[in-house]
C-alpha positions in Angstrom: -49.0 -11.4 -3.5 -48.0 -15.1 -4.6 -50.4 -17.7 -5.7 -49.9 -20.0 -3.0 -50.4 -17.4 -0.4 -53.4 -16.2 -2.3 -55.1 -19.6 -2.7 -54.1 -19.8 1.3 -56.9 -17.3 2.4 -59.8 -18.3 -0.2 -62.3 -18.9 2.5 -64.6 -22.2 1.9 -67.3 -20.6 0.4 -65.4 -18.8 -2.1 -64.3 -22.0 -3.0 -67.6 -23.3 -3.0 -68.2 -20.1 -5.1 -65.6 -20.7 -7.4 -66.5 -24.7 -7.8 -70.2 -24.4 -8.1 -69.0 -21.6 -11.5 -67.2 -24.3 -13.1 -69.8 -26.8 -12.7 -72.6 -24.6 -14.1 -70.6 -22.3 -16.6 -71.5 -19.3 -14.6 -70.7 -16.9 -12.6 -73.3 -16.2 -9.4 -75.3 -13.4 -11.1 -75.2 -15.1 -14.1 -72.4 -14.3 -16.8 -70.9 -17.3 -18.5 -67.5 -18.1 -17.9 -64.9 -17.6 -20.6 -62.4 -20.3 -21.4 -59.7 -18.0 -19.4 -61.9 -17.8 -16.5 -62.9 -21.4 -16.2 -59.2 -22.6 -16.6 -58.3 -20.6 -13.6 -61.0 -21.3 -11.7 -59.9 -25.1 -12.0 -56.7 -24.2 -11.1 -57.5 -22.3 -8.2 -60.1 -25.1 -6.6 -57.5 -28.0 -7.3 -55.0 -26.0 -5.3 -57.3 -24.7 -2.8 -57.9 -28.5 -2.7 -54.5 -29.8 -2.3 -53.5 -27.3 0.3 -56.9 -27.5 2.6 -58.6 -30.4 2.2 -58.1 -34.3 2.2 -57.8 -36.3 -0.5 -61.2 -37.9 -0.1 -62.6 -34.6 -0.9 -60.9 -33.5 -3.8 -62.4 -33.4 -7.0 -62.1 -36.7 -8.7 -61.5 -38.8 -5.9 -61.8 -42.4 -6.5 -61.5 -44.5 -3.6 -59.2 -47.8 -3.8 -61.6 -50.5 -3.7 -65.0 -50.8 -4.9 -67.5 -50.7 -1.9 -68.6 -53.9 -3.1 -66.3 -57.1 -2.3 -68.0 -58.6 -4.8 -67.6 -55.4 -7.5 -66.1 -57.0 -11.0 -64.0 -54.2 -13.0 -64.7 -53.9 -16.8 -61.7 -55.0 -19.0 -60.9 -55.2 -22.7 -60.5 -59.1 -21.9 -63.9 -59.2 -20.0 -65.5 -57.4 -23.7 -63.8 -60.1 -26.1 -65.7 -63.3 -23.9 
């Protein structure tokens, strides 16, 4: 079977499965992840991710503006003063 089209029928709570291991280092009944089995893991969620979901819910999102008109962004410039 080929990535994609496995990553196609993760259902959402084996992704939710697969995410909340990451986050905590472990698998559900409670052995810690390996390097190996975390970097997969990531891999698998950020695709399950690109392919399923939109890009406000993707890990990492950041939206475009601050929610806050009034939000001031910390520079290197903003530091030196």
């Amino acid at each position: 079977m080929e990535y994609n089209q496995l990553i196609s029928q993760l259902t959402p709570e084996i992704y939710l499965s697969l995410k909340t291991a990451i986050e905590i280092g472990k698998w559900p009944d409670g052995r810690v992840l390996t390097k190996d089995q975390k970097a997969s893991c990531m891999e698998a969620i950020l695709c399950y991710q690109s392919m399923k979901l939109d890009s406000q819910q993707h890990s990492g999102y950041m939206p475009d503006q601050c929610a806050s008109s009034s939000c001031l962004l910390y520079t290197s410039d903003a530091a030196d003063e």
